[in-house]
Structure formats: structure tokens, C-alpha cells
N, C-alpha and C positions, 0 to 999 in steps of 0.2 A: 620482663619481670614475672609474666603469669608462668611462664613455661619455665625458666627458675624455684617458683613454688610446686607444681605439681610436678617436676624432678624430684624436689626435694621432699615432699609425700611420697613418694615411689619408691624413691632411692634407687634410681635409675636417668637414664639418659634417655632421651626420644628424639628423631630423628624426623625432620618435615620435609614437606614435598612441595614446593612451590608449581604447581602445573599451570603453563599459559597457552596459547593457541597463538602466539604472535612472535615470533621468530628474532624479530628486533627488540622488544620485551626479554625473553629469555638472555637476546645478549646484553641488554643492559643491564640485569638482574647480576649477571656474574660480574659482571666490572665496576657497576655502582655508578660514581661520580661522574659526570661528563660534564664539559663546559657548555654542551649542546643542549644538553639532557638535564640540566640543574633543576631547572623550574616542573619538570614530569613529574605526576602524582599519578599515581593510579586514580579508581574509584573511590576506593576509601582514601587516601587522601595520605599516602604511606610514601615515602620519598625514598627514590629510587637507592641511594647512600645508605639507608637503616636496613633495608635489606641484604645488600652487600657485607653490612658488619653483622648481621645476624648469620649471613653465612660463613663468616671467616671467622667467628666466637664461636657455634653450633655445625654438628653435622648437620647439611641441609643438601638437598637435591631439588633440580629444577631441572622440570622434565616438559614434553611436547605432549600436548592434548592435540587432536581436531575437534574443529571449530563445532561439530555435531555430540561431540561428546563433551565439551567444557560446560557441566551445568553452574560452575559463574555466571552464564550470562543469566540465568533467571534473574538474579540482582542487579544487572547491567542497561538487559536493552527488549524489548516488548518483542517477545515470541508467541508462535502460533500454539494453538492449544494444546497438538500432540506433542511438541519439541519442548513445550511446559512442562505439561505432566509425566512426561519421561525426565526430563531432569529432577523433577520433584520427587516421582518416585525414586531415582538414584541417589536423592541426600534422607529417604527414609521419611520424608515430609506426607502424611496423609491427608488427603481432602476433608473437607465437613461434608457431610450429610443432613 
């Protein structure tokens, strides 16, 4: 629905990028549903199926990161200081002083 309104302010189309680091992830993402895979949730808690239909409703690409470049995990999993703030500075996040 959000990306429905801010097309519709735009008056354009926009096109997402799904980037994961995990190779069975990426193939579930294009096929969606599985009887295996029903109950998978990512982090946020987004089921595997909504993304599947949001690719086959919306231009959307899903693409391969490394695992050194996916600044996701900031949100995921407790990294060292430098692999922090390189990821932080990569989403434009500044520190406090």
C-alpha cells in the first residue's frame, strides 16, 4: 500500500531490489510458497508468499550481496565495530558525538 501511494504522488512506477546474502533465500523469494518453507519468516516477520506476490504485481529484482557487504545485518546479528560502522556509514547513518 505505501509504495502504491508514493507511485501515485510521483506519478510513476518504481522498481525494488530485494538484496540477500543467502542463496536458498533468493530461491525462495522467486517461488514463494512451499510446503517446506510455509512457516519462514524473515526478521521482520514478512512471509515468504507476500513477497513472491509483490514480485509478480511490481517490477522487482532480487539480487546476490556478500555476506561483507549486506548492511542488513546491522539489524540482524551483533557485529564488530569496524563491519558496524561501515555498514552504517553505507545506509548514510551518522554517529553522535
Amino acid at each position: 500500500p505505501l509504495l502504491a501511494a508514493v507511485e501515485d504522488i510521483f506519478s510513476r512506477n518504481f522498481v525494488f531490489e530485494l538484496m540477500t546474502d543467502n542463496e536458498a533465500a533468493q530461491a525462495a523469494f522467486q517461488s514463494g510458497y512451499s510446503r517446506k518453507l510455509r512457516y519462514m519468516r524473515k526478521h521482520q516477520r514478512v512471509p515468504l508468499g507476500f513477497i513472491k506476490d509483490s514480485f509478480d504485481n511490481k517490477d522487482g529484482i532480487v539480487s546476490r550481496v556478500t555476506s561483507g557487504d549486506n548492511s542488513s545485518d546491522i539489524h540482524t546479528k551483533p557485529l564488530e565495530r569496524v563491519a558496524f560502522n561501515t555498514h552504517r556509514a553505507a545506509m548514510g547513518v551518522r554517529g553522535c558525538a
